[in-house]
Structures are given as C-alpha cells and as structure tokens.
Backbone as XML, in Angstrom:
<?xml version="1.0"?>
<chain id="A" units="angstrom">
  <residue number="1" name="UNK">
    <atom name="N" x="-26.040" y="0.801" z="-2.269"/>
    <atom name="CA" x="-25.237" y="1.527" z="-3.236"/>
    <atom name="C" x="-24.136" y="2.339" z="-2.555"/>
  </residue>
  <residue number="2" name="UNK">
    <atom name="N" x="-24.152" y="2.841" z="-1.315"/>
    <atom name="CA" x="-23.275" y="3.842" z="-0.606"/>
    <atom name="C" x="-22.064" y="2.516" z="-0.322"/>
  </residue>
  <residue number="3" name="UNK">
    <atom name="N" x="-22.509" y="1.625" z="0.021"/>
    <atom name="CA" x="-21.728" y="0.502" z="0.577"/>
    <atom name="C" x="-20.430" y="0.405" z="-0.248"/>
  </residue>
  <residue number="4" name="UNK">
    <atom name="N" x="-21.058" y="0.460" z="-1.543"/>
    <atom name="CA" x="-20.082" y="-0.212" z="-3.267"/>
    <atom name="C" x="-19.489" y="1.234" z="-3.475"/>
  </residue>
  <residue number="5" name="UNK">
    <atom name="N" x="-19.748" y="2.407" z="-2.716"/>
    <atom name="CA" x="-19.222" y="3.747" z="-3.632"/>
    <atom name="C" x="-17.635" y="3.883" z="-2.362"/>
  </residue>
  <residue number="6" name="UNK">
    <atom name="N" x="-18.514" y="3.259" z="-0.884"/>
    <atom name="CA" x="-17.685" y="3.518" z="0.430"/>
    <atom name="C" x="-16.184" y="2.720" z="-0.138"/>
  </residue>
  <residue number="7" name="UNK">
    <atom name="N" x="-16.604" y="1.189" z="-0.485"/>
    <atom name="CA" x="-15.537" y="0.160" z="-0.699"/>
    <atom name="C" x="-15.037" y="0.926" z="-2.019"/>
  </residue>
  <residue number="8" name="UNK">
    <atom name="N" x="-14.808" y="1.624" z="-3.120"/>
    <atom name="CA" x="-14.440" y="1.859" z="-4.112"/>
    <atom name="C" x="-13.460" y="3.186" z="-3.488"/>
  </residue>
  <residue number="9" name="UNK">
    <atom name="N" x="-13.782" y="3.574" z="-2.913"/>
    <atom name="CA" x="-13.015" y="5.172" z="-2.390"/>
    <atom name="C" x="-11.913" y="3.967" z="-1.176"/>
  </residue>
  <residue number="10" name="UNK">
    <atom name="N" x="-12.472" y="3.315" z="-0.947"/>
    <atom name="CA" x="-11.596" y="2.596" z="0.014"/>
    <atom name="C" x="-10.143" y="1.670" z="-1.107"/>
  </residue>
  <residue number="11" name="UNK">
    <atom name="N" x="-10.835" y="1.039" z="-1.480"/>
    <atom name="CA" x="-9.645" y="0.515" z="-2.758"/>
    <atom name="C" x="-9.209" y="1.559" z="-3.458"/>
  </residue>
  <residue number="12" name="UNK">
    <atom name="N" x="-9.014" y="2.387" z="-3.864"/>
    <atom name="CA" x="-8.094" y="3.653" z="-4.333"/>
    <atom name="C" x="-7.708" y="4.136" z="-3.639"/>
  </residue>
  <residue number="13" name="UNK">
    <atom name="N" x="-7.646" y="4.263" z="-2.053"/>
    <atom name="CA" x="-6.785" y="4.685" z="-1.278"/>
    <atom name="C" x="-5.755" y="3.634" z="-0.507"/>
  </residue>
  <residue number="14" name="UNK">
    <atom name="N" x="-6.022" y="2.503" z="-0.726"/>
    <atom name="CA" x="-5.384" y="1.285" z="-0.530"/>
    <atom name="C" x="-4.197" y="1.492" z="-1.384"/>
  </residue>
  <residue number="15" name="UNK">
    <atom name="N" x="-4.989" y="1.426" z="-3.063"/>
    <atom name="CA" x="-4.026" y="1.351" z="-3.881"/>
    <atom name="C" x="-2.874" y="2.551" z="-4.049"/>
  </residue>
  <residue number="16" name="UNK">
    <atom name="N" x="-3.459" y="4.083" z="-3.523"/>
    <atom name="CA" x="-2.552" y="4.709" z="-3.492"/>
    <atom name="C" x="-1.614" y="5.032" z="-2.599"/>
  </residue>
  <residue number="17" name="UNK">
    <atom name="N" x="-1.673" y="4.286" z="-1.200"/>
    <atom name="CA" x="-0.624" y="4.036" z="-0.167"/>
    <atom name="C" x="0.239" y="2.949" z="-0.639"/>
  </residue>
  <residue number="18" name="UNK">
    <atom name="N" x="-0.149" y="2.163" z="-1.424"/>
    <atom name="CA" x="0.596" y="0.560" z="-2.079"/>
    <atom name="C" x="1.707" y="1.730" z="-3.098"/>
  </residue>
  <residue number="19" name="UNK">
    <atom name="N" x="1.211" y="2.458" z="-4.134"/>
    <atom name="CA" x="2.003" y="3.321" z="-4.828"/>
    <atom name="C" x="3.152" y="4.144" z="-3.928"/>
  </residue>
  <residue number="20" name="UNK">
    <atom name="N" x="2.274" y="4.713" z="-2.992"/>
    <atom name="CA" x="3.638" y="5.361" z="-2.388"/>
    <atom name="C" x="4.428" y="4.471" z="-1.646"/>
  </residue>
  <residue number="21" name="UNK">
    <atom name="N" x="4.298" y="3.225" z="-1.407"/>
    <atom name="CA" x="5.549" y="2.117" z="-1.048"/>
    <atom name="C" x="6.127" y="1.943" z="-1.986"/>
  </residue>
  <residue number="22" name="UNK">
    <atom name="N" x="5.663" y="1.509" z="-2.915"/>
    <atom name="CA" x="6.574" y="1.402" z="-4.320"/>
    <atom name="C" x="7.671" y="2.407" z="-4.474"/>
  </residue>
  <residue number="23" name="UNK">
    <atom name="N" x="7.055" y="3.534" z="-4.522"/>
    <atom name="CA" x="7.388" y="4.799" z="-5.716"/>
    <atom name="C" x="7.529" y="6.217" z="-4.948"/>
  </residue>
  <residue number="24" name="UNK">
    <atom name="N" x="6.922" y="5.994" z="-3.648"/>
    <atom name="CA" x="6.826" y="7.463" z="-2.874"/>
    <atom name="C" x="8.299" y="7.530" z="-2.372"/>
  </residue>
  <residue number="25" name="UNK">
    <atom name="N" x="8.253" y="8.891" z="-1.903"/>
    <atom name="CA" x="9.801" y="9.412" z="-1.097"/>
    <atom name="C" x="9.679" y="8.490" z="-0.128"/>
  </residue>
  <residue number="26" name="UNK">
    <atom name="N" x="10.544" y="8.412" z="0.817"/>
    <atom name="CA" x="11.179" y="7.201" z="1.739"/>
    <atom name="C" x="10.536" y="7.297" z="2.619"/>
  </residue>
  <residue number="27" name="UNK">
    <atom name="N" x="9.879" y="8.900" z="3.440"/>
    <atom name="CA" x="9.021" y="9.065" z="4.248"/>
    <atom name="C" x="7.730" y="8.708" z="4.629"/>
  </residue>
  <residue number="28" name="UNK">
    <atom name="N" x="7.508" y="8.778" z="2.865"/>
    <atom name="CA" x="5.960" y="9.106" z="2.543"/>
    <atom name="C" x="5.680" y="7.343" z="2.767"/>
  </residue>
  <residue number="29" name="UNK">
    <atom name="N" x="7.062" y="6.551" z="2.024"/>
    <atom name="CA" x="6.708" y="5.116" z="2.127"/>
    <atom name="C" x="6.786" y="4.925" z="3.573"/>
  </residue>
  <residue number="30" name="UNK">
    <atom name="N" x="7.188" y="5.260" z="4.033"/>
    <atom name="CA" x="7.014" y="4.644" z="6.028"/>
    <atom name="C" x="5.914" y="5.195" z="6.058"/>
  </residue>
  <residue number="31" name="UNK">
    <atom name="N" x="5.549" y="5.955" z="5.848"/>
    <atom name="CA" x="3.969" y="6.361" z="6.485"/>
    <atom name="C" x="3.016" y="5.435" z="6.194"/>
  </residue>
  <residue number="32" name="UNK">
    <atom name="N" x="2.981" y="5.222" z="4.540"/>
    <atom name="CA" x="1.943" y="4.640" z="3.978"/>
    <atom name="C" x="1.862" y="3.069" z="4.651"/>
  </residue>
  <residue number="33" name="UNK">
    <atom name="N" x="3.018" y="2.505" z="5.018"/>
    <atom name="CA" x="3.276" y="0.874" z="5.410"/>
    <atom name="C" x="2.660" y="1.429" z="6.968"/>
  </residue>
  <residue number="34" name="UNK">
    <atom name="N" x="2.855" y="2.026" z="7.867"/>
    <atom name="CA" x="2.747" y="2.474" z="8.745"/>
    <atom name="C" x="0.787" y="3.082" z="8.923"/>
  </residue>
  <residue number="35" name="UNK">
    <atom name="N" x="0.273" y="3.587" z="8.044"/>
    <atom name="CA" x="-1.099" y="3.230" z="7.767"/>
    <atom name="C" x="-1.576" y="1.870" z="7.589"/>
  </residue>
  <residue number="36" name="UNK">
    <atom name="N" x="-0.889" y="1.380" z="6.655"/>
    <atom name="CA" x="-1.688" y="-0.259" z="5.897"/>
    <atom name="C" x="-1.358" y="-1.260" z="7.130"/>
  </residue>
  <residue number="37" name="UNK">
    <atom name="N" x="-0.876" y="-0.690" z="8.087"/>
    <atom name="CA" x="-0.607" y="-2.080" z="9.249"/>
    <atom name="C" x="-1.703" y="-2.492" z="9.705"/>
  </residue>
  <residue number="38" name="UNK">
    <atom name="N" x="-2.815" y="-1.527" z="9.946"/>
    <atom name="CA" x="-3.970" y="-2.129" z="10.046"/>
    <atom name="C" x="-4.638" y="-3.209" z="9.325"/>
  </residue>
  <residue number="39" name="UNK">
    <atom name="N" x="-4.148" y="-3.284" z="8.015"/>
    <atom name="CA" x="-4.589" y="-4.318" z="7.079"/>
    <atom name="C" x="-3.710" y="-5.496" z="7.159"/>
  </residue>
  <residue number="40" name="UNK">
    <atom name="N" x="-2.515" y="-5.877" z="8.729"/>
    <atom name="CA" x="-1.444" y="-7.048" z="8.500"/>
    <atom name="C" x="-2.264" y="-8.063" z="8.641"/>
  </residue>
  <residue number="41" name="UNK">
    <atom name="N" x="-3.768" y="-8.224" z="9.088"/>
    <atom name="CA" x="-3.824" y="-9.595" z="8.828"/>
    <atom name="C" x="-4.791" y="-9.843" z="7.560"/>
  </residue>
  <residue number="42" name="UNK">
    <atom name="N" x="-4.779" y="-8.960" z="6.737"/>
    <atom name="CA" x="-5.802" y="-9.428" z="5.642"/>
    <atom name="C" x="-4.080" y="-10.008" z="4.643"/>
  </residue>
  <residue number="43" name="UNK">
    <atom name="N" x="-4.013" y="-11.453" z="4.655"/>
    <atom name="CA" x="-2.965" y="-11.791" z="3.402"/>
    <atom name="C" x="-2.814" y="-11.175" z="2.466"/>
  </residue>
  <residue number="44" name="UNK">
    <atom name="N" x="-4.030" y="-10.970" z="1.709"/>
    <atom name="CA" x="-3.913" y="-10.852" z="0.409"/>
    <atom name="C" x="-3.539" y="-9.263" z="0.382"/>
  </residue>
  <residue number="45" name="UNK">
    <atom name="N" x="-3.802" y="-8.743" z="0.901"/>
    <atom name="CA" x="-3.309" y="-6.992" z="0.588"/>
    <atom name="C" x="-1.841" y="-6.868" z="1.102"/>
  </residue>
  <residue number="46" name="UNK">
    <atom name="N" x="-1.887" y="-7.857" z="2.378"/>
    <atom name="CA" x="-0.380" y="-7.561" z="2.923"/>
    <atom name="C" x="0.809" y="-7.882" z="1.794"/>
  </residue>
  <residue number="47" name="UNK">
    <atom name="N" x="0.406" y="-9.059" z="0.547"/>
    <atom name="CA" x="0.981" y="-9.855" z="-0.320"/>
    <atom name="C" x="1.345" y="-8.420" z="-0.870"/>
  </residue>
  <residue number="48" name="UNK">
    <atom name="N" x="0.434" y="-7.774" z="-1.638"/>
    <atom name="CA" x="0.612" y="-6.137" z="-2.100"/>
    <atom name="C" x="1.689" y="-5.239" z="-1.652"/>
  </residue>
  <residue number="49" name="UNK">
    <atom name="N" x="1.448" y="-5.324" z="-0.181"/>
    <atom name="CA" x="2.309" y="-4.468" z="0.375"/>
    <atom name="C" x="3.820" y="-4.834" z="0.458"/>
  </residue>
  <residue number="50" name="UNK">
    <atom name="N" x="4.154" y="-6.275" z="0.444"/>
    <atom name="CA" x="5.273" y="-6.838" z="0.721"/>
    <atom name="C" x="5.679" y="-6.459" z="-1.276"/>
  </residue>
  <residue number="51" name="UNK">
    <atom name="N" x="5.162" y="-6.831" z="-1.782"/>
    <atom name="CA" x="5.523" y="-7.141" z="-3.183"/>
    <atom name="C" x="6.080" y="-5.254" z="-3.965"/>
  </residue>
  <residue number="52" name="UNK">
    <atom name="N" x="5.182" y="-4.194" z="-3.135"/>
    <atom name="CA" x="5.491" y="-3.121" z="-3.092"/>
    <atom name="C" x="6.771" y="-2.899" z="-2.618"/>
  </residue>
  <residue number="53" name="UNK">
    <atom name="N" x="7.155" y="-3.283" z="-1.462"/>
    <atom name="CA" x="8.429" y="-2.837" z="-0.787"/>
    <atom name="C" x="9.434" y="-4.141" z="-1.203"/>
  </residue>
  <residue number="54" name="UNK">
    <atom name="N" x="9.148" y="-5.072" z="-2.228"/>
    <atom name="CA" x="10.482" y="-5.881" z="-3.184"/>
    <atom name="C" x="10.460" y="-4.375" z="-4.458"/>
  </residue>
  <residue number="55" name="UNK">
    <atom name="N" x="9.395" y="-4.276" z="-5.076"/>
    <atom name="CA" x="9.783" y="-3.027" z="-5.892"/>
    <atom name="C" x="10.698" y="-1.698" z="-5.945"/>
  </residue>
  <residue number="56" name="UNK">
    <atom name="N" x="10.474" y="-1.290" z="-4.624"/>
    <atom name="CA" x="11.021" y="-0.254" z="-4.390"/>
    <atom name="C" x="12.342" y="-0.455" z="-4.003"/>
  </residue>
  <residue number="57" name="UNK">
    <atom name="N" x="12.565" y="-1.746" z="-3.751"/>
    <atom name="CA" x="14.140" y="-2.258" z="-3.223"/>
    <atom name="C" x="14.590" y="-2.200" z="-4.179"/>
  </residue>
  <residue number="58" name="UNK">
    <atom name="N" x="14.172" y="-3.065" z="-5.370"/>
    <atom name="CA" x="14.419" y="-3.306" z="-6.604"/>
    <atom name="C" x="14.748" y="-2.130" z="-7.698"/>
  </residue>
  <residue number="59" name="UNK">
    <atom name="N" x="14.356" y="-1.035" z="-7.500"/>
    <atom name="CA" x="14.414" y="0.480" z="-8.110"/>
    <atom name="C" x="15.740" y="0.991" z="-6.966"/>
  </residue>
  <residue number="60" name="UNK">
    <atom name="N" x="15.790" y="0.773" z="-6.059"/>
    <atom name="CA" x="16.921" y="1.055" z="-5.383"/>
    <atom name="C" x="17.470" y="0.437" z="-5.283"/>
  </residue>
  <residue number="61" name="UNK">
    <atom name="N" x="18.260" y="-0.438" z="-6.243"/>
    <atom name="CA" x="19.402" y="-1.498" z="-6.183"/>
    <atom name="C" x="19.817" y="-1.707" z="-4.790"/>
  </residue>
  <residue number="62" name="UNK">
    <atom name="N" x="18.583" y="-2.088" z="-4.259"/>
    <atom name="CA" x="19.128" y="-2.955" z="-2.570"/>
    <atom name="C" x="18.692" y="-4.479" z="-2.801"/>
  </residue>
</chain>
C-alpha cells in the first residue's frame, strides 16, 4: 500500500513540473525540464514533456 501512495505523490509531482513547463515563469520552466531530465529515457513522460514545451511555445507565439 505505501508503494501505490509513494507512486501517486510521485505522479503529481511529475505532473506538476509538466505544468510549470507549460504554464510556469520561464525560470521555473528551466528548472522543472532541468529536474524531469532524469526521466529522458522513460519515452512516454519525455512525450509529456516535449508536448509541454510545444504548449508553452504555442502561448508564446514562438
């Protein structure tokens, strides 16, 4: 049960470094990409992270 509570606190902090790429100040987004590098070889989250930083381009007409 600690295992499923560990991985659940772990995916909401995933998801809220993915938010601040999106949506955070410019800093906060280098940090957060700059945390999640540890996760460059899991695909599927990196897919997240890349798809985060088309968003935030995308909100900043770049």
């Amino acid at each position: 049960m600690l295992l499923a509570i560990g991985m659940l606190r772990q995916d909401k902090a995933i998801d809220f470094l993915i938010s601040l790429v999106a949506q955070g100040k410019d800093i906060d987004a280098k940090d957060a990409i700059a945390a999640l590098a540890i996760y460059r070889e899991d695909r599927k989250l990196w897919q997240r992270v890349d798809r985060a930083s088309e968003q935030r381009a995308n909100q900043l007409g770049l």
